[in-house]
PARORO-418833 format. One record per residue (C-alpha): chain; y, z, x. Coordinates in steps of 0.5 Angstrom, whole numbers, padded with zeros to 4 digits, m for minus. Layout:
REM PARORO-418833
 c    yy    zz    xx
 A     Y     Z     X
...
REM end
This chain:
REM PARORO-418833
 c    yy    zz    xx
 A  0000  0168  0176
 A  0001  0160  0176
 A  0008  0160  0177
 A  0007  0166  0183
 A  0002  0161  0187
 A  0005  0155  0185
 A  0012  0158  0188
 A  0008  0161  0194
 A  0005  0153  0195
 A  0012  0151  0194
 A  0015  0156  0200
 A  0009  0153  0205
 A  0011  0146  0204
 A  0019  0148  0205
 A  0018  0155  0211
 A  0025  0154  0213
 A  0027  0159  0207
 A  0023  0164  0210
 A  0028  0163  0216
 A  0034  0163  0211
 A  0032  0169  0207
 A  0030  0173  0214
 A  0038  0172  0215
 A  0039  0175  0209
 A  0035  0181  0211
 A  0039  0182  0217
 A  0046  0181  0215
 A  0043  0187  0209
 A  0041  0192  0214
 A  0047  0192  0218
 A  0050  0192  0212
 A  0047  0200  0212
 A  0052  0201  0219
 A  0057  0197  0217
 A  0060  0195  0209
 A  0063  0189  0211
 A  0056  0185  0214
 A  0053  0188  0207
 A  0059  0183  0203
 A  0056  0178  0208
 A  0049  0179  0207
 A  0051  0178  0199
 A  0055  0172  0200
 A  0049  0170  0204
 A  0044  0171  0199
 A  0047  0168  0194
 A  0047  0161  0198
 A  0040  0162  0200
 A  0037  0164  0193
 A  0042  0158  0191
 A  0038  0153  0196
 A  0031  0156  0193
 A  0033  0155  0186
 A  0034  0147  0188
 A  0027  0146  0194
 A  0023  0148  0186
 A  0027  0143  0183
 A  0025  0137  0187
 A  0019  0141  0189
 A  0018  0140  0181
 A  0020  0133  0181
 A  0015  0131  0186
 A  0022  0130  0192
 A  0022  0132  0199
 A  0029  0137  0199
 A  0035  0134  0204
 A  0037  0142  0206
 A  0044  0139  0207
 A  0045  0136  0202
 A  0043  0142  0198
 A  0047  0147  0202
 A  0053  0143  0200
 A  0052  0143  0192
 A  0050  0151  0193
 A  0057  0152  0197
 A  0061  0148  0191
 A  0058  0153  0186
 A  0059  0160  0190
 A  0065  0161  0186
 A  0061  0160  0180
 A  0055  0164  0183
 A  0060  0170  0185
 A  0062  0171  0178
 A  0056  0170  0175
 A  0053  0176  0181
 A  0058  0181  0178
 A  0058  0179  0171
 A  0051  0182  0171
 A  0052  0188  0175
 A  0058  0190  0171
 A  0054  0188  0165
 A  0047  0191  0166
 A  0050  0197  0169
 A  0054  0199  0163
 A  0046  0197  0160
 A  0043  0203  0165
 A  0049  0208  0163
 A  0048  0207  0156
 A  0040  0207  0157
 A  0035  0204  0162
 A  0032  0200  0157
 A  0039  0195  0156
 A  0040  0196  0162
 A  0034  0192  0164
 A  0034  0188  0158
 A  0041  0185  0160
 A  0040  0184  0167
 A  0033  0180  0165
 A  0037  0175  0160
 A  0042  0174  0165
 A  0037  0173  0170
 A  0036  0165  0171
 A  0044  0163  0170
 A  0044  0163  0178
 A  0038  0157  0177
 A  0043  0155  0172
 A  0049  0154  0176
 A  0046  0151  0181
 A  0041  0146  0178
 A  0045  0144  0171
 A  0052  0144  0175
 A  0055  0150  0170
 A  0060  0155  0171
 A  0059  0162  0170
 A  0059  0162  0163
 A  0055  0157  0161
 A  0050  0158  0166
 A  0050  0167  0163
 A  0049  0163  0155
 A  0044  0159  0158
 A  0040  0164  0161
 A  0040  0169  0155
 A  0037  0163  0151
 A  0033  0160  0155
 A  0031  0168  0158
 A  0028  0170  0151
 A  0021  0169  0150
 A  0019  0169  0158
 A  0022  0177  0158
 A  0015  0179  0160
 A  0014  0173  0165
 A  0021  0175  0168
 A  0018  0183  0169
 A  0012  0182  0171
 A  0015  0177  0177
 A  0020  0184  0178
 A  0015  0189  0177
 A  0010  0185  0183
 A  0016  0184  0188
 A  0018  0191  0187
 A  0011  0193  0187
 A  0010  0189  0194
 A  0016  0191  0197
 A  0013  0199  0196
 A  0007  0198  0199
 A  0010  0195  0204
 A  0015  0201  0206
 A  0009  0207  0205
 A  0004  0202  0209
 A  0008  0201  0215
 A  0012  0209  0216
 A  0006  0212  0219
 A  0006  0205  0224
 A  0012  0206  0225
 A  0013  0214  0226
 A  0007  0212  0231
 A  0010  0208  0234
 A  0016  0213  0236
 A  0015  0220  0232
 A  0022  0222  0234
 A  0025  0218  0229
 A  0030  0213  0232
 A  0026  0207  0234
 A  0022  0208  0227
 A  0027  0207  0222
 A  0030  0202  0226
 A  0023  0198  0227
 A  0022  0200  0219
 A  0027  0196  0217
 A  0025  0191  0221
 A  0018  0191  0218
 A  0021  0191  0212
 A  0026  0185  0213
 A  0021  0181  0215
 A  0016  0182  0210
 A  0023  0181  0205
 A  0024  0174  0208
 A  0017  0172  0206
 A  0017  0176  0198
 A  0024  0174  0196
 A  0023  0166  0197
 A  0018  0167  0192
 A  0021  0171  0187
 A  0027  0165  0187
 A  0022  0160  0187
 A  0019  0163  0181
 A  0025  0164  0177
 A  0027  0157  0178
 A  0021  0154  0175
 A  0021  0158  0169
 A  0028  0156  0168
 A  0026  0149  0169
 A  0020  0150  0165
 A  0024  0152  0159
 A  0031  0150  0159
 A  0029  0143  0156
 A  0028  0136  0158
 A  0032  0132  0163
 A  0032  0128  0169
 A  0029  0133  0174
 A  0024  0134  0169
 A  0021  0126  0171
 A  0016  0126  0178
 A  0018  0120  0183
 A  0011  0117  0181
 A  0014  0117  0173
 A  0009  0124  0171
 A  0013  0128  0167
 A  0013  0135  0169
 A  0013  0137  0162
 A  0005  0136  0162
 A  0005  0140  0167
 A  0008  0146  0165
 A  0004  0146  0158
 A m0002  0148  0161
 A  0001  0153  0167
REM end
């Protein structure tokens, strides 16, 4: 639970990611009326998530983000990013084919190359090895993080489709409002998702430069004891 909290910390010191990821919910609803907003939406996650990956390496540092100066490191990663993005899918597909378990296996050891690519520069490739290196042995910290945000999301949907049908029972005005609930309770839940993911690929890839705070502590210290 450290590394939930201390990503929920990191999400009130830097609320303009609730903001990116509220557009990343609404391009992805829109994407259920029109496909192409659904390539936007995804296009646009990528990015955002890319940017929250970077806020939890300076929040780690002890440094304040520069948004546009983030923004244009994710931007020259996007390639790399896509190409990662479809990897897993294809991979972690064939996985859930074969049988459910691979499939989550897979798609847990590949889930820190985003982290990977944006933090450490590396192409789609090395960013999937160093994910599957550093994911083994935070398997079970990866699912319980999943597992929480699945479960969060869930909640959220059964508890707000008896508001929303009292709202309006004919069914129209309820699920445009659903959908709108639940956009925004995503804009808060997934930022912390992308935070967390962050730090524990921080916290295991092995020492670096970022792992040193402007005030000279090194961070290791720290995550020794989280």
């Amino acid at each position: 639970m450290g590394t939930i909290s201390e990503s929920i910390g990191w999400l009130q010191s830097n609320p303009i990611l609730i903001v990116l990821f509220l557009v990343v919910g609404i391009f992805s609803g829109l994407g259920e009326v029109v496909a192409l907003f659904s390539i936007v939406g995804f296009l646009i996650q990528l990015y955002v998530s890319g940017i929250a990956h970077l806020v939890a390496r300076d929040e780690l540092a002890g440094k304040t983000t520069d948004i546009g100066a983030a923004s244009s490191v994710v931007l020259g990663r996007m390639f790399s990013l896509i190409g990662i993005a479809l990897i897993t899918v294809i991979l972690g597909g064939i996985g859930f084919l074969l049988f459910i378990i691979p499939g989550i296996y897979i798609t847990l050891r590949l889930s820190l190359a985003p982290a990977a690519c944006v933090i450490d520069g590396k192409d789609a490739f090395d960013s999937l090895g160093k994910s599957w290196d550093v994911a083994q042995g935070n398997l079970l910290k990866l699912l319980g993080i999943t597992i929480l945000f699945l479960v969060v999301m869930f909640a959220a949907i059964i508890g707000l489709v008896p508001l929303a049908v009292f709202v309006d029972s004919s069914g129209t005005l309820s699920m445009v409002l659903l959908v709108g609930l639940v956009t925004a309770m995503t804009a808060f839940v997934a930022p912390v998702i992308q935070l967390a993911y962050a730090r524990i690929y921080l916290e295991n890839r092995g020492a670096g430069a970022d792992d040193v705070r402007e005030d000279g502590i090194d961070r290791n210290a720290d995550w020794a004891g989280a």
